[in-house]
N, C-alpha and C positions, 0 to 999 in steps of 0.2 A: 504493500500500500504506500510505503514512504517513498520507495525506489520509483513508483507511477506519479507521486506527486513531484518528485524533484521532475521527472520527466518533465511533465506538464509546466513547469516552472521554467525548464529550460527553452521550451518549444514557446512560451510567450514572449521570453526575451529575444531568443529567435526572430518571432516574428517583428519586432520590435528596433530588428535591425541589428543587435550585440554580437560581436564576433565571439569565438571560442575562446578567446584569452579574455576579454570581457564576463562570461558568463561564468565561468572556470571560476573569476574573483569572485564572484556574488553567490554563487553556489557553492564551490568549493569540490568541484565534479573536473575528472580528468579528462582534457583532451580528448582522449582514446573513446573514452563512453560519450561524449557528446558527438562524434564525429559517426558514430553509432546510432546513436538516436536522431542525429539532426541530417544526416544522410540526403533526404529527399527535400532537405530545406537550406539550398543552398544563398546565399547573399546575392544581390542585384549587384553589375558591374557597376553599376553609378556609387553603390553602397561600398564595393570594393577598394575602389578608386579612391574614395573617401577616406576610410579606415589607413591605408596605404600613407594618405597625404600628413595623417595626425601620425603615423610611428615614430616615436624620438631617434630612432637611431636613424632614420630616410632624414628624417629631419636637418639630423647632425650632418649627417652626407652632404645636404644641401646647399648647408653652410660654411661647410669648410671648403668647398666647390667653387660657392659666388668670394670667399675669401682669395683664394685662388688669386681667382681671376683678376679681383680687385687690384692684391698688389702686383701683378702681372701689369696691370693697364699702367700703376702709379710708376711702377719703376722704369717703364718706357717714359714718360713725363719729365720722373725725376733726371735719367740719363740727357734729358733735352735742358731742362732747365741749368744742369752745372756744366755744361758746354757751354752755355749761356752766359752763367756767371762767371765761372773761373772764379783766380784768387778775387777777393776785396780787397783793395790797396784802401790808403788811410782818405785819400780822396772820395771814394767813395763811402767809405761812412763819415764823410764829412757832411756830402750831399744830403745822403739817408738819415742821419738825423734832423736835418732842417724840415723833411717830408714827414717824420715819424711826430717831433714836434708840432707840427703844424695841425696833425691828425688829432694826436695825444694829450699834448700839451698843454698847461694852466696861462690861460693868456690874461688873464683880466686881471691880474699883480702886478707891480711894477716892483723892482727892485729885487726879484729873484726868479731865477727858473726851476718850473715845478712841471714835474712830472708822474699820472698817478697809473695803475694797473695792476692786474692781479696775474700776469704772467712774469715770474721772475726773472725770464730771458728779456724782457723788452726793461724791463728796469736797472739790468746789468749792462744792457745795449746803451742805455742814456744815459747811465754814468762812463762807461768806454766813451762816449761823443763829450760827456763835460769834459773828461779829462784830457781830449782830442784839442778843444776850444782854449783849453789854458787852464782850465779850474785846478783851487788847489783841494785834495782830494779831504782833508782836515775840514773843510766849511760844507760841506756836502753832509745835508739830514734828511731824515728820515721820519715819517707818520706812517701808522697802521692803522689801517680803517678795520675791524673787527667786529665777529658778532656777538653777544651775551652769553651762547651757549659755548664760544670756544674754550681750549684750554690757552688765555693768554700768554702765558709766559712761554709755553711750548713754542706756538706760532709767531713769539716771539726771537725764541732760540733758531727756527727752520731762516728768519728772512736775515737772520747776523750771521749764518754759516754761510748760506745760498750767496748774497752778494760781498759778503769780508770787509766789513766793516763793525766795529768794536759796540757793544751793546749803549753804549754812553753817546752815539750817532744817534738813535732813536728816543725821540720825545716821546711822550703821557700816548697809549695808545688812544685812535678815538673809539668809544666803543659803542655800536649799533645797539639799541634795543631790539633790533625784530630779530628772530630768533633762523638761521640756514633753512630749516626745514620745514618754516612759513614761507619760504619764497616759492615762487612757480618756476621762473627758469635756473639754469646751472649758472653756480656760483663759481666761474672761472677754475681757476687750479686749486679750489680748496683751502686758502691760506690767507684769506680776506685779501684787502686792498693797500700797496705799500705806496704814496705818496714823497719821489724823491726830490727834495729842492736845494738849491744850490742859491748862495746869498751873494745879489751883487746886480749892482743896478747897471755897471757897464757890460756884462752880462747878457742881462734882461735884455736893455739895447740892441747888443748885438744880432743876437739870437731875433729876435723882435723882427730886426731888420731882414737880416738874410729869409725866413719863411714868407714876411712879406712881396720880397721880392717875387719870390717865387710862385706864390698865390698871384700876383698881380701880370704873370705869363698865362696864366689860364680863366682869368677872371675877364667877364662876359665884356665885352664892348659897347 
């Protein structure tokens, strides 16, 4: 009686569309005997196809496939783009930070330049161009923009290794009330936002100068 009703239990899910590894879980019935019992009730090729498309390991196949390919496409790119570039001479991140500042940069200061981001490559980049421009490397500080819930002194510790510069360069962090995991979109690299400025109003000028120029090559007529 019990062996008829698993039957019937299996033959509902069955019909229901459940593959044998599916009903196998919920019943707890061997392959072998359902393939027995379900014999004359085989799945719809649409239903097939289906079941096929959810298997985690097709899945995984699928993915490591379009990965593939991925960096396949990027590394033909990449192979173009350093042809391209070759080395950087000092001319060239002379140029490039004028472009990066321009982008970047704190404009509405006078008497220092400021620069803020939460990629520590583009803040070791702007300090490389102060120190390109003449700055002395002593006058160059530091603000972290932080959330409530970090651990501060930690991500304090990460941005005095990352760009080498002595703990005593960074002033009072400032610190966000709203908490990473109230935000919607991604918080850049994880390590809030470091705020590099550099004090000095011929400087400013300068700097000032050269990105204006520059804007003023592509600004509307």
């Amino acid at each position: 009686m019990a062996r008829r009703l698993e039957r019937e239990k299996a033959l509902r899910l069955r019909k229901q569309g459940k593959s044998y590894s599916e009903i196998k879980k919920l019943l707890g019935i061997s392959k072998s005997t359902l393939s027995y019992w379900l014999t004359d009730f085989p799945l719809s090729e649409s239903r097939i196809q289906e079941l096929r498309d959810r298997n985690p390991i097709r899945i995984e196949r699928y993915r490591q496939t379009m990965s593939k390919k991925r960096e396949a496409r990027i590394e033909v790119e990449r192979k173009k783009v350093l042809f391209k570039l070759g080395k950087l001479n000092e001319r060239d991140l002379y140029v490039g930070g004028f472009f990066l500042f321009w982008g970047e940069g704190t404009k509405r200061r006078s008497g220092q330049v400021a620069l803020s981001n939460t990629d520590p490559a583009v803040i070791r980049f702007f300090i490389r161009w102060l120190l390109l421009l003449g700055a002395e490397k002593s006058k160059i500080h530091f603000v972290l923009h932080l959330y409530e819930d970090m651990d501060i002194k930690k991500e304090t510790r990460f941005w005095v290794n990352v760009l080498g510069f002595p703990e005593s360069a960074f002033s009072c962090p400032y610190i966000k009330k709203t908490k990473q995991a109230d935000i919607s979109y991604k918080t850049g690299f994880g390590h809030g936002t470091c705020n590099a400025r550099y004090y000095s109003q011929q400087m400013n000028d300068y700097v000032r100068t050269g990105f204006e120029y520059i804007r003023g090559l592509y600004e509307p007529k």
